[in-house]
C-alpha positions as CSV (number, residue, x, y, z in Angstrom):
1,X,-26.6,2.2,-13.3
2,X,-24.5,0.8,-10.6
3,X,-25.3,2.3,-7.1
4,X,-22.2,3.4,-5.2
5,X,-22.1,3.4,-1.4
6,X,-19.8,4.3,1.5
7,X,-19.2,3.1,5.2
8,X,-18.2,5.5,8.2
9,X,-17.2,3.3,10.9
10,X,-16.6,4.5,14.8
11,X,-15.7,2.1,18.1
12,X,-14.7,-1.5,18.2
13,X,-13.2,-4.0,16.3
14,X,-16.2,-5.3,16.4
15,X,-17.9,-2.5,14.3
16,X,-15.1,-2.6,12.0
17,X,-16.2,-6.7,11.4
18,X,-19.8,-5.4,11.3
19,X,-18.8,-2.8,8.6
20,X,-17.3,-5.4,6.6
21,X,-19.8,-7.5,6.6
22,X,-22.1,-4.7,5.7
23,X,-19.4,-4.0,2.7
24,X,-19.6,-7.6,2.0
25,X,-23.1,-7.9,1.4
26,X,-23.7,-5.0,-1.0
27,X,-20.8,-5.3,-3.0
28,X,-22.1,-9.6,-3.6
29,X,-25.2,-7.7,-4.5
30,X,-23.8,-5.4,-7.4
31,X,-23.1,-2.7,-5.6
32,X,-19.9,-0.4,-5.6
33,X,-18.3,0.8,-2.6
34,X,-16.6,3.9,-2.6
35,X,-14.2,5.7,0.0
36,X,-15.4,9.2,-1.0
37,X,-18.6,10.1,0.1
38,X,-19.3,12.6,-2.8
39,X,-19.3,10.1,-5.0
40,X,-22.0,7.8,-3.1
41,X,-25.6,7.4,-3.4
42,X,-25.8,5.6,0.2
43,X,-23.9,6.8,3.3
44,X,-23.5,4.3,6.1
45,X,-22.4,5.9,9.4
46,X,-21.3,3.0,11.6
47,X,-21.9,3.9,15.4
48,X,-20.4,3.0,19.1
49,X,-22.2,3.9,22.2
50,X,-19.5,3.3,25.0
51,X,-18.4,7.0,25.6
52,X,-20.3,10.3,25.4
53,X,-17.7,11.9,23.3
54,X,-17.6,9.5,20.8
55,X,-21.7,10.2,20.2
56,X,-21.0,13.6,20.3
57,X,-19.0,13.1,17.3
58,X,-21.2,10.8,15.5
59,X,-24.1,13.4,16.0
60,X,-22.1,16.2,15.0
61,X,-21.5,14.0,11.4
62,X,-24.8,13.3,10.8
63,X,-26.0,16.7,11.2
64,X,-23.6,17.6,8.9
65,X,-24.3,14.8,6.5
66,X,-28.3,15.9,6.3
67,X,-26.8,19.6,5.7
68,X,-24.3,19.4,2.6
69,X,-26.1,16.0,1.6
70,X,-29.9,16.3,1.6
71,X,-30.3,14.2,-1.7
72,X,-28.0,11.3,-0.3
73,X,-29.7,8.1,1.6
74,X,-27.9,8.1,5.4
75,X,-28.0,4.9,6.7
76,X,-27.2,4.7,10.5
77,X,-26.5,1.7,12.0
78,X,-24.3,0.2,15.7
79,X,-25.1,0.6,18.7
80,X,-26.1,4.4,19.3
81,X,-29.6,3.3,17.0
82,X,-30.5,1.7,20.3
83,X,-29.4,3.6,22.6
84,X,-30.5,7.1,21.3
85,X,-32.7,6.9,18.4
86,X,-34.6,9.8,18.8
87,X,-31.4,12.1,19.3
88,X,-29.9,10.5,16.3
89,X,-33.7,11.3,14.0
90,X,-33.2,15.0,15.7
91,X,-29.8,15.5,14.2
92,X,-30.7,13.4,11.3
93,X,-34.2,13.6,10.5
94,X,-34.3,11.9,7.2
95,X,-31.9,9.0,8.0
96,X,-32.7,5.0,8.2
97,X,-31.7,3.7,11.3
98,X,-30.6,-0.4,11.9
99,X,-29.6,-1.9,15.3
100,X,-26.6,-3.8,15.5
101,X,-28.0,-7.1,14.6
102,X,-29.5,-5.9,11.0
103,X,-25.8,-6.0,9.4
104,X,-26.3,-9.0,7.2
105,X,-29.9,-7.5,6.2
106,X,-28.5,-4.4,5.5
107,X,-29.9,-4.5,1.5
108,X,-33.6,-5.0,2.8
109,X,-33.2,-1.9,5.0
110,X,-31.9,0.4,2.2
111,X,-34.2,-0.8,-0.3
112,X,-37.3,-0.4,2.4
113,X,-39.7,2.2,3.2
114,X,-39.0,2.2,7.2
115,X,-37.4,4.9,9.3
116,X,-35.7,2.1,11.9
117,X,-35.1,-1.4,11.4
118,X,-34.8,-2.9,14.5
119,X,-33.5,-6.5,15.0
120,X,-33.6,-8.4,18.1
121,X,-31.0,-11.6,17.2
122,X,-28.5,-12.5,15.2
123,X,-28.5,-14.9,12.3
124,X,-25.4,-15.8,12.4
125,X,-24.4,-16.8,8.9
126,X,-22.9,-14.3,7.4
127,X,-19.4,-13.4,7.7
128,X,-17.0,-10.7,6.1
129,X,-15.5,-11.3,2.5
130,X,-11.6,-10.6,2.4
131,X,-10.8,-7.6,-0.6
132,X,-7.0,-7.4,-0.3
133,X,-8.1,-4.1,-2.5
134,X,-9.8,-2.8,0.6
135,X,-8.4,-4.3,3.8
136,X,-4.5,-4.9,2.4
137,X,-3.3,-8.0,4.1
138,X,-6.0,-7.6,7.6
139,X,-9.3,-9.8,7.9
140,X,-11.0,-9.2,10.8
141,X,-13.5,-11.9,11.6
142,X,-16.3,-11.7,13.9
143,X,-16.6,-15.3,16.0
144,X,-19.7,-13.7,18.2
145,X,-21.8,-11.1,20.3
146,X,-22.9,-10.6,23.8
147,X,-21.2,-11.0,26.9
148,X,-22.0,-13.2,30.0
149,X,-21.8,-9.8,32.1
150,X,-24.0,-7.1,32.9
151,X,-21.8,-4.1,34.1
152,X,-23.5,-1.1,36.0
153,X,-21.7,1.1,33.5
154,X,-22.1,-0.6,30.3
155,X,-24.3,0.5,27.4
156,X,-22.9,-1.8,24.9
157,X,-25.5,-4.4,26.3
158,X,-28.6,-2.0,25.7
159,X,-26.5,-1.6,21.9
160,X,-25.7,-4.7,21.0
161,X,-26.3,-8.2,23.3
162,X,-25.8,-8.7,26.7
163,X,-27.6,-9.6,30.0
164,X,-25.7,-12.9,29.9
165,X,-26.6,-13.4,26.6
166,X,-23.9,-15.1,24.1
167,X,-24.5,-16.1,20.4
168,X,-21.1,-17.4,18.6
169,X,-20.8,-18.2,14.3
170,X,-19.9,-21.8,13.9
171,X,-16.4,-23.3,13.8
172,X,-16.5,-24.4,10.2
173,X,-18.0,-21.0,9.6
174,X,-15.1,-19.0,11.0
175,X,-12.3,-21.7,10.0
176,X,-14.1,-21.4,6.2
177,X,-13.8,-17.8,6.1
178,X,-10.5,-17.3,7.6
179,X,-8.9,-20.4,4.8
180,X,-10.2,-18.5,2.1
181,X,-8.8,-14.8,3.4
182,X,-5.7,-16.4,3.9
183,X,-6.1,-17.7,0.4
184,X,-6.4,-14.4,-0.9
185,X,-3.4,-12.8,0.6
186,X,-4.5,-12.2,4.3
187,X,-1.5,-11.7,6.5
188,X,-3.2,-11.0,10.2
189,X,-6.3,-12.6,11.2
190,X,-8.2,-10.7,13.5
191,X,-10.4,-13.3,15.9
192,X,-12.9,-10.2,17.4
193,X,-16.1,-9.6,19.5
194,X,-17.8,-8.2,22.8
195,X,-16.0,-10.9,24.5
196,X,-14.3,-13.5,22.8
197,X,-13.5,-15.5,25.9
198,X,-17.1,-16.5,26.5
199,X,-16.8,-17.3,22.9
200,X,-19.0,-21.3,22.3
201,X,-20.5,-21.0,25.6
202,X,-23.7,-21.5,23.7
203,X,-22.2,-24.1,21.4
204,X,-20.8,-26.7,23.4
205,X,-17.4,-25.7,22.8
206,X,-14.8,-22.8,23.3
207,X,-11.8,-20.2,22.1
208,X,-9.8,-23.1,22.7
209,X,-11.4,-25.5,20.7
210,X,-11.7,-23.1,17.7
211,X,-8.1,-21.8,17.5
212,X,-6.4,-25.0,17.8
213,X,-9.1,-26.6,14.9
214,X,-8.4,-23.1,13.1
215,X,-4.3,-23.5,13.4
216,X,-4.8,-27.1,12.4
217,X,-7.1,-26.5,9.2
218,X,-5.9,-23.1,7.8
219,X,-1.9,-24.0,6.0
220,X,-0.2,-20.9,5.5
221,X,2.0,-17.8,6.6
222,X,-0.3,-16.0,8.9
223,X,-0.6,-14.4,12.6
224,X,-3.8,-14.5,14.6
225,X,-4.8,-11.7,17.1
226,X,-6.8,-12.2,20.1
227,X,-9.4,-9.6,20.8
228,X,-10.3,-8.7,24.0
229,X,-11.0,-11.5,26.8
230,X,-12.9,-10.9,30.1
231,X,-11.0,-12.3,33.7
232,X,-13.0,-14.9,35.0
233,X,-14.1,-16.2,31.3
234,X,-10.5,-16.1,30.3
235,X,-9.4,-17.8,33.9
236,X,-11.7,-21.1,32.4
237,X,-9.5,-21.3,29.6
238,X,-6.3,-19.8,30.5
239,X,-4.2,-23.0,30.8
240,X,-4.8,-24.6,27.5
241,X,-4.7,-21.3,25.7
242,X,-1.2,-20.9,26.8
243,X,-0.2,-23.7,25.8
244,X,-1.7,-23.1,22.4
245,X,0.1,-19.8,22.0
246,X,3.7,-21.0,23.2
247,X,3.1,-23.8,20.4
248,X,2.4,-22.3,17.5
249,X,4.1,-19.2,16.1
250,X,0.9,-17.9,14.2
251,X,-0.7,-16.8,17.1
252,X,0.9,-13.3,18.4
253,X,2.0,-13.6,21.9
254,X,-0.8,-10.8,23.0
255,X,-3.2,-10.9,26.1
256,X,-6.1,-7.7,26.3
257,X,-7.5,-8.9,29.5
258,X,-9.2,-5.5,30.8
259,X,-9.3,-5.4,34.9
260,X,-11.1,-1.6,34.7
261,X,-10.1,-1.1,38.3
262,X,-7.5,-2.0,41.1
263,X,-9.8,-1.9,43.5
264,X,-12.2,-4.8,44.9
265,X,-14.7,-2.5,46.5
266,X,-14.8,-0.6,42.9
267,X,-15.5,-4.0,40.7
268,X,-18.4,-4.5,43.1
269,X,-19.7,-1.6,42.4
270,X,-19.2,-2.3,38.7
271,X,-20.6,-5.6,39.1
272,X,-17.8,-7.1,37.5
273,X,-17.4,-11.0,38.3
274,X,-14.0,-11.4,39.9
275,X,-11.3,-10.0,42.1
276,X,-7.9,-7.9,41.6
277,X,-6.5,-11.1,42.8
278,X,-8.2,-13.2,39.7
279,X,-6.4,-11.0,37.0
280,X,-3.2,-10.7,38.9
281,X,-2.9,-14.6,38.7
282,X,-3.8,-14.5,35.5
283,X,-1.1,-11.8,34.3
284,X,1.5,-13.5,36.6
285,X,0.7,-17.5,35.2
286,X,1.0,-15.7,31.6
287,X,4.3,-14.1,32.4
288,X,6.0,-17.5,34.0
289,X,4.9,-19.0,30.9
290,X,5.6,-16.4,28.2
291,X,8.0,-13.8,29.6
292,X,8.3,-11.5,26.8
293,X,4.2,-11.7,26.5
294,X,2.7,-8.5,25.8
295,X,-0.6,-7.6,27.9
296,X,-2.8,-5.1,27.8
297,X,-5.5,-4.2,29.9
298,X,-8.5,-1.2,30.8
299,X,-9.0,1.5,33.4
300,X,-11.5,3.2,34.3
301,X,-10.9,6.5,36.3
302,X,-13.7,8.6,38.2
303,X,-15.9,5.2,38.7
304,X,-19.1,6.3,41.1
305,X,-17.7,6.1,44.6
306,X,-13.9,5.8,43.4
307,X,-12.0,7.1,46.5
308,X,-8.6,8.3,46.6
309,X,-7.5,5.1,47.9
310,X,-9.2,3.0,45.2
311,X,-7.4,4.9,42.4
312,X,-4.1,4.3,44.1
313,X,-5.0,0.7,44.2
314,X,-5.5,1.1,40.0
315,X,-2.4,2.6,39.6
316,X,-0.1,0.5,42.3
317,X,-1.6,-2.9,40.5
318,X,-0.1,-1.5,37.0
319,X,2.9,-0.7,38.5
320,X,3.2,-4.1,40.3
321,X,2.4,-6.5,37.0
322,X,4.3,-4.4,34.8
323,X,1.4,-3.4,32.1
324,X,2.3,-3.3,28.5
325,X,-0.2,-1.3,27.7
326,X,-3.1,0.4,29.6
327,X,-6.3,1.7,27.9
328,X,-7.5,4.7,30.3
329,X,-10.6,6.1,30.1
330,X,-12.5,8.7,32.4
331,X,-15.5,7.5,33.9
332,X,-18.5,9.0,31.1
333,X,-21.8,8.7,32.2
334,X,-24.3,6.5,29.7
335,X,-27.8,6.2,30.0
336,X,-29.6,3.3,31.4
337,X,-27.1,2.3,33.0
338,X,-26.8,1.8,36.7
339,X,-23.9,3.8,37.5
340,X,-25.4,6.8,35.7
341,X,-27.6,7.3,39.0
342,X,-24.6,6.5,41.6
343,X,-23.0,9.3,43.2
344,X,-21.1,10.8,40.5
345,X,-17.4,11.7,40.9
346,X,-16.4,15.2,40.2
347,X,-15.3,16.1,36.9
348,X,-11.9,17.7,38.1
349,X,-10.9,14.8,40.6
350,X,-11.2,12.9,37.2
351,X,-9.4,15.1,35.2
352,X,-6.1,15.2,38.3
353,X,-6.4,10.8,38.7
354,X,-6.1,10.7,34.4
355,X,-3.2,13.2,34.3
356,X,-1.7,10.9,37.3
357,X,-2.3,7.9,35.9
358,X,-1.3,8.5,32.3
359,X,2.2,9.7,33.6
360,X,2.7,6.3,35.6
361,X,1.2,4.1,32.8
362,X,3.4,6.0,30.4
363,X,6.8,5.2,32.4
364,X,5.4,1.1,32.9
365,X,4.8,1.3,29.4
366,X,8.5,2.7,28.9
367,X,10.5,0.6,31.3
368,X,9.0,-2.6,29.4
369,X,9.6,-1.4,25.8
370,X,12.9,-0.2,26.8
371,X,13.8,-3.8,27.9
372,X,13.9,-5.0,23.9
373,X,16.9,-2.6,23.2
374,X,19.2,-4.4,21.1
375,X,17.1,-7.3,20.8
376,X,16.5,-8.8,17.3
377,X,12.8,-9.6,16.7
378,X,10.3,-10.8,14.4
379,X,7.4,-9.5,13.1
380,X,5.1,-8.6,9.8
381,X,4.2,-5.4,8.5
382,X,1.6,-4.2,9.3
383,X,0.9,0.0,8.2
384,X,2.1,2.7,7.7
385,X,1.8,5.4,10.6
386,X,-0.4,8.2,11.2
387,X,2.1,10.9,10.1
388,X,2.8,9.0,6.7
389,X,6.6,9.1,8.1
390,X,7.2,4.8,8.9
391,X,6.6,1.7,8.7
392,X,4.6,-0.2,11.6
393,X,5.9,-3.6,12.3
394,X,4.2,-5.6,14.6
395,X,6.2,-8.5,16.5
396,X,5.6,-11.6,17.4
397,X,4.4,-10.0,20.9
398,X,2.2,-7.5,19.3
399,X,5.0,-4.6,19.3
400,X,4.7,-1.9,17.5
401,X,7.9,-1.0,16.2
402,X,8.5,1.7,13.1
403,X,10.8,1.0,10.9
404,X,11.8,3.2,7.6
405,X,11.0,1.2,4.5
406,X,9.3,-2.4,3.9
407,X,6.5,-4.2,2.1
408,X,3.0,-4.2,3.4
409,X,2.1,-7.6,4.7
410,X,5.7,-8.8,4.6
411,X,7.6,-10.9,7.6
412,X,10.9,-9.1,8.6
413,X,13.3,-9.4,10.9
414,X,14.4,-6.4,13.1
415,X,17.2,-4.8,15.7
416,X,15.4,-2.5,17.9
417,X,17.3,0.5,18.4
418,X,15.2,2.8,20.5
419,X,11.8,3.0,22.5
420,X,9.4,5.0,24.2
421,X,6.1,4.1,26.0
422,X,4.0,3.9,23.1
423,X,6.3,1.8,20.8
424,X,9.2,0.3,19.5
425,X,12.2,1.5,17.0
426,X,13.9,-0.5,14.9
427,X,16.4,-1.1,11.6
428,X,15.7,-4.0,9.5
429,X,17.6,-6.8,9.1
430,X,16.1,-8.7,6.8
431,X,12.8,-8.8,4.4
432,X,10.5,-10.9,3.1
433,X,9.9,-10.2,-0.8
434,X,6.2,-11.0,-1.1
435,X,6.3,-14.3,-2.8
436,X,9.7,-15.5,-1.2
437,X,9.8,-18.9,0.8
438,X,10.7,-18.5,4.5
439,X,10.7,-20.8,7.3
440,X,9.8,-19.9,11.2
441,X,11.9,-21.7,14.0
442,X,10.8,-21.2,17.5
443,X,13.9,-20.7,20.0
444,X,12.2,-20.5,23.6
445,X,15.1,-18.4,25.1
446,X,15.2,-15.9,22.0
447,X,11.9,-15.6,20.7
448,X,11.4,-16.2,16.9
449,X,13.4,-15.5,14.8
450,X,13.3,-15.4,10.6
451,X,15.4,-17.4,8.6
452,X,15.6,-17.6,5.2
């Protein structure tokens, strides 16, 4: 009889990568993977670390897993393993805990007799299979771990790999994977990790290096998406990657560079390795070259010893670059971490700077959409929304824009009609029928546009 598992994956895109893989090597084994967890034998809970709120969820499910599933295996694996294991065996007594690095061994730990796996390294060998059945036309590919940081606030180094610590998969690895996804149907390549900037800084090489080989190697109708990329890593880099993405239409005009503060006095206290002034000239060089370039970026409100003044800074700085997109997040106190045991901020002043700065982000976030009214613009398919109601599109810029009807993993062209701050409308103008031949021209003054 066939054994049937299932994968419950919070956080990153990284976890998601890690889930895959995890997906990946079972189902090469024999097994079956299953959405519904009544019909599985093994239940993997996938977890993230970075936010209290998020464990509180995670311990809530596995308390409720042990309760209506007592004759189930529960399989708990990501970062939390690390970071809380005995919390995580006192919600769920019976269940197997991995760390982060035991993905690709993830058959030995079901099949063994331990209550925690624990791995210190990586192998780095085994990457995510591409099942258009499970992932529709999205591979996301891990290309490493770790991060050449070591943030006062950050738990993900205790979870995962950090400390200045970097291990990257090999070009021809990634480049291998990624031909034979796009082989199989794969639309958007997903290039993820803690920080893919740093990525080949234990390899001789870089991001550079591996997108340009990866564009060169892998023929086909495809768009690539950056993951995150820390300042002064990305600053290394920033030239040649620019010139990368203005030359080749495959990669989607999309920059997540996260500053977390405003404030220079604040990233010291973070220890964060560069200034306001780094990232502005960063934004600003990526702007002149790519006006229509969408970035994104991350704040953190209610930082230990974030003063009134160093929350304005936050907020005038998104104002003043003109953010596509902020990711704001209060301050939420992890352990082992230094800036657990700074002088915390209190949880009201918190509460007042996130209802502040969600209304200014919001309005940044408007006046910038609002600027593609009655533009036409290219993009593929990418979901279908939360409410079930459209279509997502994503441009060549990494807009969201919702559209009513299309084809999953098709290229369209569309008029956008409307906007708010969180995305794009649109009416299409023309579709791609899966299967169809279509060519790309790039028109510097217009964007891209589709032509049949």
């Amino acid at each position: 009889m066939v054994s049937r598992f299932s994968v419950i994956t919070f956080g990153c895109w990284l976890n998601k990568a890690d889930s895959d893989i995890m997906i990946s090597r079972l189902k090469a084994l024999g097994w079956e993977y299953v959405e519904d967890i009544d019909l599985a034998d093994v239940i993997i809970v996938n977890t993230c670390a970075v936010r209290e709120e998020a464990e509180r969820n995670e311990l809530k499910l596995l308390g409720k897993l042990g309760k209506e599933y007592p004759n189930k295996k529960v399989v708990v694996a990501g970062c939390l393993t690390r970071v809380r294991p005995a919390t995580i065996k006192d919600a769920a007594p019976n269940a197997i805990l991995v760390t982060s690095h035991g993905v690709e061994s993830i058959d030995k730990v079901i099949n063994g007799n331990l209550d925690m796996y624990v791995f210190d390294d990586r192998p780095m060998t085994y990457l995510p299979t591409y099942y258009p059945e499970l992932h529709g036309h999205r591979y996301v590919v891990p290309i490493q771990v770790g991060c050449l940081g070591n943030c006062s606030f950050c738990v993900t180094k205790i979870g995962r790999m950090g400390f200045g610590r970097v291990r990257s998969y090999g070009k021809d690895d990634i480049i291998r994977a990624v031909r034979d996804a796009v082989s199989r149907g794969a639309r958007e390549i997903y290039l993820t990790g803690q920080e893919i900037s740093a990525y080949g800084h234990d390899r001789g090489y870089d991001l550079v290096d591996l997108l340009e080989e990866l564009l060169r190697s892998v023929e086909g109708r495809y768009m690539v998406r950056l993951g995150m990329m820390e300042p002064l890593e990305l600053s290394k880099i920033i030239d040649r990657l620019i010139d990368v993405v203005k030359g080749d239409w495959r990669v989607y005009r999309f920059f997540h560079i996260p500053v977390q503060s405003g404030s220079d006095r604040v990233l010291m206290l973070m220890r964060r390795k560069y200034s306001v002034g780094l990232f502005r000239d960063i934004v600003r060089k990526t702007r002149t070259a790519i006006p229509d370039a969408t970035i994104a970026t991350d704040i953190i409100v209610g930082f230990p010893g974030e003063t009134d003044e160093d929350f304005w800074a936050s907020v005038k700085l998104i104002e003043e670059l003109g953010i596509d997109k902020v990711n704001l997040a209060r301050y939420s106190r992890r352990p082992f971490t230094e800036a657990a045991y700074m002088e915390q901020v209190p949880e009201q002043v918190k509460k007042e700077r996130s209802k502040i700065a969600t209304e200014v982000f919001s309005r940044v976030a408007f006046e910038r959409n609002r600027l593609f009214i009655g533009r036409e613009l290219w993009g593929i398919v990418s979901e279908i929304d939360f409410k079930g109601e459209n279509y997502v599109v994503r441009s060549y810029n990494y807009k969201p824009i919702a559209v009513r009807k299309a084809y999953i993993g098709a290229f369209v062209k569309v008029r956008i009609t409307d906007a708010t701050p969180q995305r794009l409308f649109g009416e299409l103008l023309e579709g791609e029928e899966l299967g169809a031949k279509y060519r790309v021209d790039f028109r510097l003054s217009e964007g891209l546009d589709l032509v049949s």
